[in-house]
C-alpha positions as CSV (number, residue, x, y, z in Angstrom):
1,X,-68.1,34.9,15.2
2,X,-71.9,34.4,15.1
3,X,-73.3,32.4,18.3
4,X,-75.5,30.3,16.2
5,X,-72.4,28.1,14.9
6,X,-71.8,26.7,17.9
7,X,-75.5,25.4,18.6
8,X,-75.7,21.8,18.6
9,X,-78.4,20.5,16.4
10,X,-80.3,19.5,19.7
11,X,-80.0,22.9,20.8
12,X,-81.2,23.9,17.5
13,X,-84.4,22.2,17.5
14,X,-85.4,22.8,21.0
15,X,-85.3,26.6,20.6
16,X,-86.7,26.6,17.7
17,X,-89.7,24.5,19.4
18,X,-89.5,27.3,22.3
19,X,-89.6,30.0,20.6
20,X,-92.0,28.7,17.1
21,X,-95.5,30.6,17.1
22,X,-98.4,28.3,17.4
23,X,-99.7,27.2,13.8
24,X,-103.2,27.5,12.9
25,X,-103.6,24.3,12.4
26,X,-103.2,23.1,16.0
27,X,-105.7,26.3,16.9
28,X,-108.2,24.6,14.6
29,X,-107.6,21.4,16.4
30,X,-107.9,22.6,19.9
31,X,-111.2,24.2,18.5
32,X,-113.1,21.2,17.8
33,X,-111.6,19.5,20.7
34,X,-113.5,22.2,22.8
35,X,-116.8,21.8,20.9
36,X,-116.8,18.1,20.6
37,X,-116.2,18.0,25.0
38,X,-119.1,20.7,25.4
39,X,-121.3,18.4,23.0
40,X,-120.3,15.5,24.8
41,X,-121.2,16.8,28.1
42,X,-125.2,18.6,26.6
43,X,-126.3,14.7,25.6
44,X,-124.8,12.5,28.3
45,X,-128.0,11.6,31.2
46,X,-127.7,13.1,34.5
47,X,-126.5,10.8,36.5
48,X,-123.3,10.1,34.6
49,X,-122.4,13.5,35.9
50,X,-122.6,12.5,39.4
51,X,-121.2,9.3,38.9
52,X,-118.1,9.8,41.2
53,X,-119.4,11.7,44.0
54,X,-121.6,8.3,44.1
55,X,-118.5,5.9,44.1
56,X,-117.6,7.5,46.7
57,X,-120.6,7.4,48.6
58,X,-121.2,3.9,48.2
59,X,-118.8,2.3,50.2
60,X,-120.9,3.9,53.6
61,X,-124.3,4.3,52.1
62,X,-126.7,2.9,49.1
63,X,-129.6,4.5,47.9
64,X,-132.1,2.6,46.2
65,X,-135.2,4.1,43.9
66,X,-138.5,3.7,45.8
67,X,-139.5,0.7,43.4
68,X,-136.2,-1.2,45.0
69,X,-136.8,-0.5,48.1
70,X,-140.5,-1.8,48.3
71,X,-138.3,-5.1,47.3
72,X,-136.5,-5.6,50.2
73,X,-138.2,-6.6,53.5
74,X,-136.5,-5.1,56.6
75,X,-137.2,-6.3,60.4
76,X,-136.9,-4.3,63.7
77,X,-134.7,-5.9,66.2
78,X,-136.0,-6.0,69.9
79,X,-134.4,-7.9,72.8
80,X,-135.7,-11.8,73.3
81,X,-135.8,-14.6,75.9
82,X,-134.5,-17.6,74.5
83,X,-132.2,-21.1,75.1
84,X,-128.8,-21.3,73.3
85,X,-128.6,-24.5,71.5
86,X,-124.5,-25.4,71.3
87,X,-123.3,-27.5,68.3
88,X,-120.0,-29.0,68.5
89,X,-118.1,-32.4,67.6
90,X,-117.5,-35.3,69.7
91,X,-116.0,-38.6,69.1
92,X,-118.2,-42.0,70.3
93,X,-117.1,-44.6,72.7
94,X,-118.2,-47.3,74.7
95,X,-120.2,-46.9,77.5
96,X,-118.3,-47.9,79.9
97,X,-120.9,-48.6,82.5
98,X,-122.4,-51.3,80.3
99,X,-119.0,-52.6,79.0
100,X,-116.1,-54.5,80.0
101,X,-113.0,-56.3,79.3
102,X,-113.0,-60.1,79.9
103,X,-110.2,-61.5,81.5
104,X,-108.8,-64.7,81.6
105,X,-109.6,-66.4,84.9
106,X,-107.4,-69.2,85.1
107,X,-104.0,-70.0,83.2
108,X,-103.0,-72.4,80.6
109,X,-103.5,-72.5,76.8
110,X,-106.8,-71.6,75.2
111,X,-108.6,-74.7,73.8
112,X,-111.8,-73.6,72.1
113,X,-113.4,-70.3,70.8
114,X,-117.0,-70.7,71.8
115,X,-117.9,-67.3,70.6
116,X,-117.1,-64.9,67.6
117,X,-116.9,-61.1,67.1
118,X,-119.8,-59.8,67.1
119,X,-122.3,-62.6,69.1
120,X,-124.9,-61.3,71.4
121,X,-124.2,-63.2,74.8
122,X,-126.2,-62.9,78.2
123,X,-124.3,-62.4,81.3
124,X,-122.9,-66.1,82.2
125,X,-122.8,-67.3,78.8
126,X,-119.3,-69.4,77.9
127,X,-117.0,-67.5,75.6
128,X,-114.1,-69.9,75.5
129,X,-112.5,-72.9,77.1
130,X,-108.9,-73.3,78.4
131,X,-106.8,-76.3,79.5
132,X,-105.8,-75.4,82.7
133,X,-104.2,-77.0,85.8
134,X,-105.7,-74.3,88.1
135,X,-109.1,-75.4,87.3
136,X,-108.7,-78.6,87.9
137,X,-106.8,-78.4,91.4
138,X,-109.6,-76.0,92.2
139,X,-111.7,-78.8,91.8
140,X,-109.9,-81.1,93.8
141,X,-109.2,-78.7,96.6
142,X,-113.1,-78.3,97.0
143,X,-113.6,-82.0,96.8
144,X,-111.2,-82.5,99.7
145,X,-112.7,-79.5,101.3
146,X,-116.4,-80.9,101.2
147,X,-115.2,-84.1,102.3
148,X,-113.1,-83.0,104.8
149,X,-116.2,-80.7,106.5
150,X,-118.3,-83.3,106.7
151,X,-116.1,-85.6,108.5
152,X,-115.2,-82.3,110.9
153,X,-118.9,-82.1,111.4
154,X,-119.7,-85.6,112.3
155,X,-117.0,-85.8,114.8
156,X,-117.9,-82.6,116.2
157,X,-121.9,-84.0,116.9
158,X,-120.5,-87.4,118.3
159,X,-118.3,-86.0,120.6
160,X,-120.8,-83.5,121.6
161,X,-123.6,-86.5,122.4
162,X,-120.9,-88.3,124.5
163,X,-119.6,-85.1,126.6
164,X,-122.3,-86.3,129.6
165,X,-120.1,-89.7,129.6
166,X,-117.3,-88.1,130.8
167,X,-116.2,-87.0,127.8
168,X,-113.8,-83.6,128.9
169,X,-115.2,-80.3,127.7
170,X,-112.0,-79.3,126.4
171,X,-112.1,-82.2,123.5
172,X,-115.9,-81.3,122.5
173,X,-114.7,-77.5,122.1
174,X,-111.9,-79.1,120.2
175,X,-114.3,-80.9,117.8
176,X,-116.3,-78.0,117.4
177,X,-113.8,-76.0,116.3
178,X,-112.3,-78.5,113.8
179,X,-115.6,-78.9,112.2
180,X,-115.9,-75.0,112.1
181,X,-113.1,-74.2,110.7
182,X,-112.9,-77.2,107.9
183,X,-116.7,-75.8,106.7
184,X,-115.2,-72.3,106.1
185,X,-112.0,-73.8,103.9
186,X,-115.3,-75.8,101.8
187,X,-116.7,-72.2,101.7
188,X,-113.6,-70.6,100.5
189,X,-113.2,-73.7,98.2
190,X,-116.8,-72.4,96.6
191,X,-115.8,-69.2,96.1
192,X,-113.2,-70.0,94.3
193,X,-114.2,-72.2,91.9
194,X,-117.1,-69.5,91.2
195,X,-114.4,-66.9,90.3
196,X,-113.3,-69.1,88.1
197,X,-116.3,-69.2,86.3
198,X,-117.9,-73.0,87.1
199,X,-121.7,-72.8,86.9
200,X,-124.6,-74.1,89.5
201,X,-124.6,-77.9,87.8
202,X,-121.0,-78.3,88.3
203,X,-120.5,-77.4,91.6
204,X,-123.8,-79.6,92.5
205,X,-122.5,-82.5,90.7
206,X,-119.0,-81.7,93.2
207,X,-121.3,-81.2,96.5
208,X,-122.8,-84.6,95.5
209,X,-119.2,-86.3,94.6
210,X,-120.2,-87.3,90.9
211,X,-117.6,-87.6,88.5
212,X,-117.2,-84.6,86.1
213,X,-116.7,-85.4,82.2
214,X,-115.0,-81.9,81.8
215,X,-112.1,-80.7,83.4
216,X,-111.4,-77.4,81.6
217,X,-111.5,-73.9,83.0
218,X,-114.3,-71.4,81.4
219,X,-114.1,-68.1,80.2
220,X,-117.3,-66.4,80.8
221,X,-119.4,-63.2,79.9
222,X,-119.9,-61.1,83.0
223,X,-122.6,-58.9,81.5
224,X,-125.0,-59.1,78.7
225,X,-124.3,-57.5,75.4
226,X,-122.1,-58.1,72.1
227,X,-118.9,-59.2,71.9
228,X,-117.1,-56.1,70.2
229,X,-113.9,-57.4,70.8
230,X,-111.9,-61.1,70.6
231,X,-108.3,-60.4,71.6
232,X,-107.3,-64.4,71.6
233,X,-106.9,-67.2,69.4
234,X,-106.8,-71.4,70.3
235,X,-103.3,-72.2,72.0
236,X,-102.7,-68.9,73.1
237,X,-101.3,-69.4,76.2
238,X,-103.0,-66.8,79.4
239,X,-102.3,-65.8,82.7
240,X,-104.8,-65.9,84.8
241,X,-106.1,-62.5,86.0
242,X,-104.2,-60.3,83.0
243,X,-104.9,-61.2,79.8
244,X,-107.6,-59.7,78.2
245,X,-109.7,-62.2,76.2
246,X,-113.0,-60.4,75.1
247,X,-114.6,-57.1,75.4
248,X,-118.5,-57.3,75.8
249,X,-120.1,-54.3,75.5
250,X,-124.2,-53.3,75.6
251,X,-124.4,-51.1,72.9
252,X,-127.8,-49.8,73.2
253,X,-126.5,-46.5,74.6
254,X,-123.1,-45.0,73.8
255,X,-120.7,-42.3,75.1
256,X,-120.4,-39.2,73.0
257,X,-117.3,-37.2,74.4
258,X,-117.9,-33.7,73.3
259,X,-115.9,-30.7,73.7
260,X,-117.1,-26.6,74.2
261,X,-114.9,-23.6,75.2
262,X,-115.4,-20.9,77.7
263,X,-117.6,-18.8,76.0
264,X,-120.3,-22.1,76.4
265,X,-119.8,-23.3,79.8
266,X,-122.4,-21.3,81.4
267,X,-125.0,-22.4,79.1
268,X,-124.0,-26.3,79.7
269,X,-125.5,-28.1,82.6
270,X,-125.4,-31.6,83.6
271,X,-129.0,-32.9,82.3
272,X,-129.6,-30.6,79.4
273,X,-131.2,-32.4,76.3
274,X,-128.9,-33.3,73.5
275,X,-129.0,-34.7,69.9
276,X,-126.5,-36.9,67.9
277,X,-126.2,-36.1,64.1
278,X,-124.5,-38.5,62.0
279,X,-125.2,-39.5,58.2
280,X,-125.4,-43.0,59.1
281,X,-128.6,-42.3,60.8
282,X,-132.0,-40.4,59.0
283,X,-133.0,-38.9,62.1
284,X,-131.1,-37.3,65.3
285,X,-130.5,-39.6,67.8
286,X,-131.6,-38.3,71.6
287,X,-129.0,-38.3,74.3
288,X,-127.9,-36.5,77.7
289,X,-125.7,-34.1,79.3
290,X,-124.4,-36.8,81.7
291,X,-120.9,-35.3,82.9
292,X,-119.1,-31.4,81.9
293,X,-114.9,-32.2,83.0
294,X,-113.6,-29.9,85.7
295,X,-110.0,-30.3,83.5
296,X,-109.3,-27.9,80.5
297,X,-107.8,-29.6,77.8
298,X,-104.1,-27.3,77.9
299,X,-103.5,-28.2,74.1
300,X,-106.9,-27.0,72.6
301,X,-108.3,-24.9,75.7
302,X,-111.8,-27.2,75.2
303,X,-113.5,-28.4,78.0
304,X,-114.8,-32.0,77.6
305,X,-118.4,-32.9,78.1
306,X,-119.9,-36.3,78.1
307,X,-123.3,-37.3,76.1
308,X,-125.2,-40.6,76.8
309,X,-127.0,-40.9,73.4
310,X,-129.4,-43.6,73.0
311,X,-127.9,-46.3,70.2
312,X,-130.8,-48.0,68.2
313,X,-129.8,-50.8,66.1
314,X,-126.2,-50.1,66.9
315,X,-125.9,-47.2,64.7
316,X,-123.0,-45.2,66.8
317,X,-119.8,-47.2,66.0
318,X,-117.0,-46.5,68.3
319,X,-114.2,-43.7,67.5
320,X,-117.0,-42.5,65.1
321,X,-117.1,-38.5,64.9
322,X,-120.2,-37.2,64.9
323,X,-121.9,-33.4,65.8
324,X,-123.7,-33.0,68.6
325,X,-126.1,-30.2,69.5
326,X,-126.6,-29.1,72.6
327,X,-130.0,-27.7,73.8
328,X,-129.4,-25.3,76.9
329,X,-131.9,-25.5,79.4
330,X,-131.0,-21.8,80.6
331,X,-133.1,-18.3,79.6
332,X,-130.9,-16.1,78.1
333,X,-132.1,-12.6,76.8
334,X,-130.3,-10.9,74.2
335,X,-130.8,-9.4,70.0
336,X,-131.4,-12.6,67.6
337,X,-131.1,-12.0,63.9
338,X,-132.9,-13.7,61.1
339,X,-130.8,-15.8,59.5
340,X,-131.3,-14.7,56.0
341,X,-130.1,-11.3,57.1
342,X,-126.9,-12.2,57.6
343,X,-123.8,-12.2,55.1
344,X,-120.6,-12.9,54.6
345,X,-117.5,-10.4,53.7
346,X,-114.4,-11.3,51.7
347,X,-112.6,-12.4,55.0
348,X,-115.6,-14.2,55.8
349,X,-116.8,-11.9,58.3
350,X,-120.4,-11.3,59.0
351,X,-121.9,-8.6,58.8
352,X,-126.1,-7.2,58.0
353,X,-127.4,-4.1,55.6
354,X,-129.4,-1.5,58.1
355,X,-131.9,0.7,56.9
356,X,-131.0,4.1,57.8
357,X,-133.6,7.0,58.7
358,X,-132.5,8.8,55.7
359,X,-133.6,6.4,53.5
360,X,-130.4,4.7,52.5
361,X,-128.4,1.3,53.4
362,X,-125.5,1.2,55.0
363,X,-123.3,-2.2,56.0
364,X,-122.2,-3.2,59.6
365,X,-119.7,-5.9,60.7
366,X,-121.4,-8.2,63.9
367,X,-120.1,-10.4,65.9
368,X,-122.3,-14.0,65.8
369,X,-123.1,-16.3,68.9
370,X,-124.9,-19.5,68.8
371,X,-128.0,-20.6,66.2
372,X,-131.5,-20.1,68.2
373,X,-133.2,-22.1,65.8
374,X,-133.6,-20.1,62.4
375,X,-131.8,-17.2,64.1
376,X,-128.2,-16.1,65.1
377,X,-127.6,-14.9,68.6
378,X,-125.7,-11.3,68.0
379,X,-123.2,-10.5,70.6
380,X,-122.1,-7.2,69.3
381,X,-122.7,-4.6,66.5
382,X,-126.2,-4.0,66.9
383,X,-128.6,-2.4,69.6
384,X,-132.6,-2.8,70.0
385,X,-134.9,-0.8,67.5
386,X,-131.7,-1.2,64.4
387,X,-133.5,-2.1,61.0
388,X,-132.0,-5.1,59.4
389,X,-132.3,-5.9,56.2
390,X,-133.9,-9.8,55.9
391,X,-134.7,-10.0,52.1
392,X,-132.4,-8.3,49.9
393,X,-129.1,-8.1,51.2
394,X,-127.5,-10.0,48.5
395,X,-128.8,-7.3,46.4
396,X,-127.5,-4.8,48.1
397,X,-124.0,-6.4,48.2
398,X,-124.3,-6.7,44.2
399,X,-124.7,-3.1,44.2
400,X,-122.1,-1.9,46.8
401,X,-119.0,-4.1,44.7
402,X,-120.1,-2.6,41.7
């Protein structure tokens, strides 16, 4: 039986493909294919041809025509003494040298608000008046005290102009020592009615025994400043010696509480010059370096630094964030780069263009201290005598993502 029968018509086709001659048509075809590519190739420019090598040289080097290059301004780096100037964040507080909480000195419900947030007070000026019993047996204790001293005293000089009529010595000692010791009660009777607050004109009305037409206790300002605070109302009942009333604070110089890491603590000493920056205020405020914490914050590994920054017309608000720089008052010597020079990566990564001896550009990652003014302190990636590219980089970047 002939083979062929049982061919499928698959089979069929596919040796019949295999084994077909090719027609002179498809010779004609691949003809012109062949002239059309070698006609192609005869008008296309020059550098189309090399256009891949160049890909491929472009991620490590660019090469620029000499009209592009006289473009581009490049500086030589050498080694420079300067001072590292830190800029961080801090928050703003009270100073608390010049600020205090008010506390109520005696007990017994408040009667009057003398003050309101916000007043400017001297030290010794009233802030509020309360009805209490403390103040007023204060009073009378120093009354009796004064009278009682007197008296003491009298007795004592009596008995001491009769001891030549027979008078025994043992009674003037006696009366001596009952007049002493009733003049230091009237002294500790003073000293408490001014912890309690009572002024000069009071306790001279009491020394002279002249009726008072007040009897309530008097919450005072210890210091002068503003009153930032008012943490009672009238009829609020206070305990003498622990409830806050006021806060008073002098708010022409604040606390700044900073915070720098390791890497900064050498260049931070006590003293250095700082400046405040805030939008609420045109121009930098001054401050100082007043205190560097030996305690590392174990959360955020910062170490916190404490600025006193001068506060004119109460700009600093407290709990106010601000950024504070830092000028260091220690020479460092190390490669500064112009600012301009250096760019960012995808990863935002710096990194500057150097101009090779060869004559091209090639692109190298940096590691970035501190801002010197319009320069960046370079702590690695580049050595003295490298070529940086200062004006053009961008350009070459273009170029080199092309």
């Amino acid at each position: 039986m002939n083979a062929r029968r049982f061919l499928t018509p698959g089979r069929r086709r596919a040796r019949c493909v295999a084994v077909s001659p090719i027609s002179e048509r498809t010779l004609q075809v691949l003809g012109v294919c062949a002239i059309s590519a070698a006609l192609l190739a005869s008008v296309l420019p020059a550098h189309a041809a090399e256009a891949a090598p160049a890909r491929a040289a472009v991620a490590s080097n660019i090469v620029l025509t000499a009209a592009q290059r006289e473009k581009l301004h490049v500086e030589t780096l050498k080694p420079s003494t300067f001072r590292r100037t830190i800029e961080t964040t801090g928050t703003v507080g009270f100073d608390s040298d010049q600020a205090t909480t008010v506390l109520a000195p005696v007990s017994g419900p408040v009667s009057r608000l003398v003050v309101s947030l916000g007043a400017k007070v001297n030290a010794g000026d009233v802030l509020a008046t309360v009805a209490s019993p403390d103040y007023a047996t204060a009073i009378s204790a120093y009354r009796k005290a004064v009278t009682t001293a007197k008296n003491a005293r009298r007795i004592a000089d009596l008995a001491k102009e009769l001891s030549h009529n027979n008078l025994a010595r043992k009674e003037v000692e006696q009366a001596q020592t009952d007049a002493a010791n009733a003049e230091a009660d009237r002294e500790t009777a003073l000293a408490q009615l001014r912890s309690l607050g009572v002024d000069a004109p009071t306790i001279q009305a009491l020394q002279e025994n002249r009726p008072l037409e007040d009897h309530a206790g008097i919450i005072r300002s210890p210091i002068a400043g503003t009153v930032v605070e008012k943490l009672i109302t009238p009829g609020q009942l206070l305990q003498a010696g622990t409830t806050p009333c006021f806060t008073v604070a002098d708010l022409s110089q604040v606390w700044v509480m900073a915070n720098i890491f390791e890497s900064d603590l050498a260049a931070v000493e006590e003293g250095d010059p700082t400046e405040v920056v805030t939008s609420a205020s045109p121009t930098n405020l001054p401050g100082t370096v007043d205190y560097i914490s030996a305690i590392v914050d174990p959360s955020t590994r910062a170490i916190g630094v404490r600025v006193v920054a001068n506060n004119p017309k109460g700009i600093l608000k407290k709990q106010m964030y601000v950024r504070v720089l830092i000028h260091s008052r220690r020479e460092q010597t190390g490669l500064l780069a112009p600012v301009p020079a250096v760019l960012r990566d995808d990863e935002n990564l710096p990194f500057v263009y150097l101009a090779n001896a060869d004559g091209s550009f090639s692109r190298r990652r940096i590691t970035l201290g501190g801002r010197v003014g319009d320069r960046y302190e370079t702590t690695a990636g580049l050595t003295a005598g490298d070529q940086v590219v200062v004006e053009g980089g961008l350009f070459l970047q273009f170029l080199q993502n092309q």
